[in-house]
Residue frames as a rotation matrix with the C-alpha (Angstrom) as fourth column:
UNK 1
-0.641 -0.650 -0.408 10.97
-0.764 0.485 0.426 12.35
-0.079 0.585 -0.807 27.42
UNK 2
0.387 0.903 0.185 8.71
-0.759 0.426 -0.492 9.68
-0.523 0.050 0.851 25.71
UNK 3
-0.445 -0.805 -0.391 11.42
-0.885 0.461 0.060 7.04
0.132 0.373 -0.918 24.75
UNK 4
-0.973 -0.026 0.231 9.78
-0.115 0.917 -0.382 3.78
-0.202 -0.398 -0.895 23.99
UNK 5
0.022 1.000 -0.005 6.39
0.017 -0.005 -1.000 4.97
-1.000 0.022 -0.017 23.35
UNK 6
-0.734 -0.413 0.539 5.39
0.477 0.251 0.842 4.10
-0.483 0.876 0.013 20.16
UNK 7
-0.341 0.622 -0.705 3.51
-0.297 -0.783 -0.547 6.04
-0.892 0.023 0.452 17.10
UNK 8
-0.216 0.471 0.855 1.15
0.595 0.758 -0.267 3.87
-0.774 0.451 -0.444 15.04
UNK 9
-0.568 0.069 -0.820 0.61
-0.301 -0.945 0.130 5.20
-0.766 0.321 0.558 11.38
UNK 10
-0.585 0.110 0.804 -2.17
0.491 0.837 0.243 3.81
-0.646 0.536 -0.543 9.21
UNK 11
-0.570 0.236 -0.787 -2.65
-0.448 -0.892 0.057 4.83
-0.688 0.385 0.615 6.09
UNK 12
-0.611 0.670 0.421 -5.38
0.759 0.646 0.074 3.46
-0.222 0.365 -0.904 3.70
UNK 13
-0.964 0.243 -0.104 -7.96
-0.220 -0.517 0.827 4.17
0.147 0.821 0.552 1.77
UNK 14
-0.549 0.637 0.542 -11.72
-0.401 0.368 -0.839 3.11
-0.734 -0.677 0.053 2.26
UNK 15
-0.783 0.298 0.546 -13.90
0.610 0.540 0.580 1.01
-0.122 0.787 -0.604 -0.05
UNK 16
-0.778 0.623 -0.076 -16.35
-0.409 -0.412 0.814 2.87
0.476 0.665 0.576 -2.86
UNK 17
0.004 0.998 -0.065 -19.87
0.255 0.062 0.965 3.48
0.967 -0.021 -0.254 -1.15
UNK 18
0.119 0.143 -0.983 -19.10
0.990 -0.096 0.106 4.41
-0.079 -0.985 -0.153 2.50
UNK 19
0.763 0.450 0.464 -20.27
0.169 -0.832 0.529 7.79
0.624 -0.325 -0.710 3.72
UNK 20
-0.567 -0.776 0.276 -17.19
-0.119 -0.254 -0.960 9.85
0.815 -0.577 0.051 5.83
UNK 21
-0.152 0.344 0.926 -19.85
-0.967 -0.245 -0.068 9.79
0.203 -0.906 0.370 8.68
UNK 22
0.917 0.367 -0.159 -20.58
-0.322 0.913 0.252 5.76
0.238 -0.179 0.955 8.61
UNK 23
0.166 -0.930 -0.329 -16.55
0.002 0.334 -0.943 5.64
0.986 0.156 0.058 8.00
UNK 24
-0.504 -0.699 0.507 -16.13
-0.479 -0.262 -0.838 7.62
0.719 -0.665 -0.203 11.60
UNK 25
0.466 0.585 0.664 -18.85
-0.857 0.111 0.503 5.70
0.220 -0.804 0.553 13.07
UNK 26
0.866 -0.127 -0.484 -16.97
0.132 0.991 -0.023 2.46
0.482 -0.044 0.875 12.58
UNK 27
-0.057 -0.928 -0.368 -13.94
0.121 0.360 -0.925 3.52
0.991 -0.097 0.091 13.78
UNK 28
-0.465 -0.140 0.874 -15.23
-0.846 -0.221 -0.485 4.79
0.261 -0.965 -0.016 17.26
UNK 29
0.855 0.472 0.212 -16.87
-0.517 0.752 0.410 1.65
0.034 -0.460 0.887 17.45
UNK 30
0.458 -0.824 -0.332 -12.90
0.333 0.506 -0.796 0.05
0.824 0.254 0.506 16.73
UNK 31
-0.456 -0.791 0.408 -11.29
-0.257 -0.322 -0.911 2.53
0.852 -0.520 -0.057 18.90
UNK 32
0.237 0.585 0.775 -14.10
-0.965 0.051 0.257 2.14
0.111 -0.809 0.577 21.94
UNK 33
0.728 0.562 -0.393 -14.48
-0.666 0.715 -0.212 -1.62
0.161 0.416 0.895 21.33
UNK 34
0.823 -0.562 0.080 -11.17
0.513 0.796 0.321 -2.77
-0.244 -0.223 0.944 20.84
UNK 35
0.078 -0.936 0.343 -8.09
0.150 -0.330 -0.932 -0.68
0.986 0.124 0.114 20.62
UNK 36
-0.037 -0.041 0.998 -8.72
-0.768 -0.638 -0.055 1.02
0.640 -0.769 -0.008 24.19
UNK 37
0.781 0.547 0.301 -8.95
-0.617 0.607 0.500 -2.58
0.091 -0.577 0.812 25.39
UNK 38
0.880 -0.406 -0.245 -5.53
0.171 0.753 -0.635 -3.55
0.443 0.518 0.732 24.27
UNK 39
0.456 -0.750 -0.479 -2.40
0.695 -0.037 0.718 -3.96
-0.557 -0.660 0.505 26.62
UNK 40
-0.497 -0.718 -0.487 -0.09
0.703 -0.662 0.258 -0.55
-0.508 -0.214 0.834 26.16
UNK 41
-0.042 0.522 0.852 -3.02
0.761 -0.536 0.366 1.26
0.647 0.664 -0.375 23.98
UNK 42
-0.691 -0.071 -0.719 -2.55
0.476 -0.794 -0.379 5.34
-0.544 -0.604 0.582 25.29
UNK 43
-0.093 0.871 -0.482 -4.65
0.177 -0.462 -0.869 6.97
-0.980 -0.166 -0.112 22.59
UNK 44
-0.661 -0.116 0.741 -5.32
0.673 0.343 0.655 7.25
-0.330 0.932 -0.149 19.13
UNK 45
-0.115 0.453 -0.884 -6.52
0.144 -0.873 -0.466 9.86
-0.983 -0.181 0.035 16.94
UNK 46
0.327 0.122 0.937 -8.65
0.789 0.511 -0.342 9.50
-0.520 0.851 0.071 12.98
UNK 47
-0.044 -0.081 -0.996 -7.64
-0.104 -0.991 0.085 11.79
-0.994 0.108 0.036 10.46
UNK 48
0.650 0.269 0.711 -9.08
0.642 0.306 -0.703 12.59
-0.407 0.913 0.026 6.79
UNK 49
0.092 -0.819 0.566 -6.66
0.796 0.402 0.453 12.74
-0.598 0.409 0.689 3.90
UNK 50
-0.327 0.212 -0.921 -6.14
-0.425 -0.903 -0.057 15.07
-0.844 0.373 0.386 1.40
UNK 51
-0.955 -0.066 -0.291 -7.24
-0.233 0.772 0.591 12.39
0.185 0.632 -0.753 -1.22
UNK 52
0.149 0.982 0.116 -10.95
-0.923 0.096 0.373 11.44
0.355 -0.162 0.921 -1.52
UNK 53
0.691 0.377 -0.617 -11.55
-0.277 0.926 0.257 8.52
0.668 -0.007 0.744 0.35
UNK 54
0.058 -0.997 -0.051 -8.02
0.124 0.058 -0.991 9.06
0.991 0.051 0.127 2.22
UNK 55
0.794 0.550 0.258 -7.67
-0.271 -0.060 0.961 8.36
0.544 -0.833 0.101 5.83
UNK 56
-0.354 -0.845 -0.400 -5.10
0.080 0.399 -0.914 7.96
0.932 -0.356 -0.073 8.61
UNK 57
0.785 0.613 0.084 -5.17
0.013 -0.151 0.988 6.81
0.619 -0.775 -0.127 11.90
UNK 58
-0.116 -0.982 0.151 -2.58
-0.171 -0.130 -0.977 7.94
0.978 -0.139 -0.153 14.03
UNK 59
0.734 0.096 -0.673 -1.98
0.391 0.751 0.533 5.45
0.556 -0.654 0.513 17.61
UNK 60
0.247 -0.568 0.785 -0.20
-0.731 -0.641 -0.234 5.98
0.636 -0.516 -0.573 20.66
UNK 61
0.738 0.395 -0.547 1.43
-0.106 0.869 0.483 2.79
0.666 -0.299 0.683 22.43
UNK 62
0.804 -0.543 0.241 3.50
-0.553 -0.536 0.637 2.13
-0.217 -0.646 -0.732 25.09
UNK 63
-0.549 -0.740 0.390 6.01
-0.173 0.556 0.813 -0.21
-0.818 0.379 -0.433 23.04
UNK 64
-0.375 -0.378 -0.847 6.49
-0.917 0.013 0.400 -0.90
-0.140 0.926 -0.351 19.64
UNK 65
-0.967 -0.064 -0.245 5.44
-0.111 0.977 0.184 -4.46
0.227 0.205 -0.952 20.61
UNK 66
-0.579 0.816 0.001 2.10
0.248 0.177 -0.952 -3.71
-0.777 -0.551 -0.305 22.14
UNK 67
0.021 0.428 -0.904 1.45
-0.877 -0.426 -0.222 -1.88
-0.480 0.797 0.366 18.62
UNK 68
-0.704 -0.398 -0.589 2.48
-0.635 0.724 0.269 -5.15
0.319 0.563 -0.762 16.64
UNK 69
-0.891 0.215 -0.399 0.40
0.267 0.960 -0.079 -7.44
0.367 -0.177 -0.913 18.59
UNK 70
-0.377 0.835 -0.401 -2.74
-0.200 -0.496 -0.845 -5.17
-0.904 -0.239 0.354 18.90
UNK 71
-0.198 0.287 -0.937 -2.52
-0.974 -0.163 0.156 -4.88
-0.108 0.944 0.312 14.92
UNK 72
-0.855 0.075 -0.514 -1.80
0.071 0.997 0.027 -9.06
0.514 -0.013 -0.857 14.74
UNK 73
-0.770 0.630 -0.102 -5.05
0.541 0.560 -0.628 -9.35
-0.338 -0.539 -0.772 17.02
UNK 74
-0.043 0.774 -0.631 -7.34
-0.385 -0.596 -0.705 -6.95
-0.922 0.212 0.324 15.31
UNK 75
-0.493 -0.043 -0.869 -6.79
-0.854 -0.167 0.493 -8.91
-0.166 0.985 0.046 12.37
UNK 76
-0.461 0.621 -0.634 -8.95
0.049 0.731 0.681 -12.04
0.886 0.283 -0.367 13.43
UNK 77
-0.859 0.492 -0.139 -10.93
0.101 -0.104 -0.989 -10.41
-0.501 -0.864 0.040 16.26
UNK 78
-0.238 0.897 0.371 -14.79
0.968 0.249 0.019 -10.46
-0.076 0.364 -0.928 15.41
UNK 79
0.311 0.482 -0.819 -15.18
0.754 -0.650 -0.096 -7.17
-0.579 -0.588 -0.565 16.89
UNK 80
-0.074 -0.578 -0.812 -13.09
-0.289 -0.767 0.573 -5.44
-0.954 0.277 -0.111 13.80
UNK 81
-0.261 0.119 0.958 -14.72
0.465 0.885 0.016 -6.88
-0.846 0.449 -0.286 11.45
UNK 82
0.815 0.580 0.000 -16.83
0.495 -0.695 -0.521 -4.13
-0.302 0.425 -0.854 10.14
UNK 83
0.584 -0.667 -0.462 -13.36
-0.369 -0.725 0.581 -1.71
-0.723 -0.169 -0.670 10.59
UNK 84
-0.416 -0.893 0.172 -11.47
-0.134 0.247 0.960 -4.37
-0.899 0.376 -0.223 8.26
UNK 85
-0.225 0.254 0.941 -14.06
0.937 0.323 0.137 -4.94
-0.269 0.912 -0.310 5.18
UNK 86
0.717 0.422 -0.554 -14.10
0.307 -0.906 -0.292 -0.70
-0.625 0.039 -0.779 4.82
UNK 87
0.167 -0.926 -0.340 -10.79
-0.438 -0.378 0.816 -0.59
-0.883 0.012 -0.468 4.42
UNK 88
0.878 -0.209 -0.430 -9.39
-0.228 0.608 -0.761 -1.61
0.420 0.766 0.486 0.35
UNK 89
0.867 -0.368 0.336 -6.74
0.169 0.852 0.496 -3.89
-0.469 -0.373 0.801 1.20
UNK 90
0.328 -0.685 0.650 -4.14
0.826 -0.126 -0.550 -2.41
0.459 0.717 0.525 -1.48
UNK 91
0.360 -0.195 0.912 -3.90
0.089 -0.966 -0.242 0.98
0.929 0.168 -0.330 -0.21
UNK 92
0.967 0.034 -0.251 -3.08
0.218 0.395 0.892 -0.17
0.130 -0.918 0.375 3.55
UNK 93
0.040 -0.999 -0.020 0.38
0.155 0.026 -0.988 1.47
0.987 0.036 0.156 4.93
UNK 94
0.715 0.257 0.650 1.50
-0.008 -0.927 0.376 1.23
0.699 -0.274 -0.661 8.08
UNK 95
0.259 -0.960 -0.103 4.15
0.043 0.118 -0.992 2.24
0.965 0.252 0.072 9.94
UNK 96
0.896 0.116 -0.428 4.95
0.428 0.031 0.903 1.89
0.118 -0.993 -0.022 13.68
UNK 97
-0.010 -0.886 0.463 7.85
0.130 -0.460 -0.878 4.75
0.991 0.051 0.120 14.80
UNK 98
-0.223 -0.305 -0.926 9.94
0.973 -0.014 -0.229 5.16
0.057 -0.952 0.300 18.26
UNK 99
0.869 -0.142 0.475 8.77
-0.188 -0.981 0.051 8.85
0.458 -0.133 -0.879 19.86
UNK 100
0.097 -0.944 0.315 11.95
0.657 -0.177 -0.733 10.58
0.748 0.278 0.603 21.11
UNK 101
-0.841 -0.193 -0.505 10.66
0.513 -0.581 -0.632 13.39
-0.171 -0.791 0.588 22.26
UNK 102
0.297 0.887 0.352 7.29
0.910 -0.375 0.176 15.31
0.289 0.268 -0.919 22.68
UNK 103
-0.995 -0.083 0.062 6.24
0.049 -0.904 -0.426 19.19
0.091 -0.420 0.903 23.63
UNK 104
-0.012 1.000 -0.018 3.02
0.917 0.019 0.398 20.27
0.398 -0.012 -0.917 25.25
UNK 105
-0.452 -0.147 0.880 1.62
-0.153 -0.959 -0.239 23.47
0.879 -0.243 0.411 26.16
């Protein structure tokens, strides 16, 4: 049972002229840098769209608030700087859901 952990969904789009391989370098420099540094931050995992240019990153937190107030600080940390001017600003969705319940093999 994983009640309380939250699942971060951001969807978005990237800005005309970035390379999928410069895209994933910035984000492991985001996720290394500064997600994995943030209070309830379990793991977090990039994933390309079916859309050109289409990207999601999908987050693991332990509360709903630690997700909120990671996103609220990654928006005027230096260190995401690069991670926010990739990103077109219109196309930005995301959505922060309670898990319930998992399965692993």
């Amino acid at each position: 049972m994983n009640r309380g952990i939250c699942t971060e969904i951001a969807e978005f789009q990237v800005v005309t002229g970035i390379s999928d391989e410069n895209f994933i370098s910035i984000v492991e420099k985001l996720e290394e840098d500064f997600h994995s540094q943030q209070a309830g931050f379990i793991n977090s995992e990039l994933v390309k769209g079916n859309e050109p240019s289409q990207w999601l990153i999908l987050q693991h937190w332990g509360s709903v608030a630690e997700a909120k107030e990671a996103s609220k600080n990654m928006m005027k940390d230096p260190i995401t700087e690069d991670f926010r001017k990739s990103l077109d600003p219109k196309t930005v969705k995301i959505r922060y859901l309670e898990n319930i319940q998992n399965w692993e093999k």
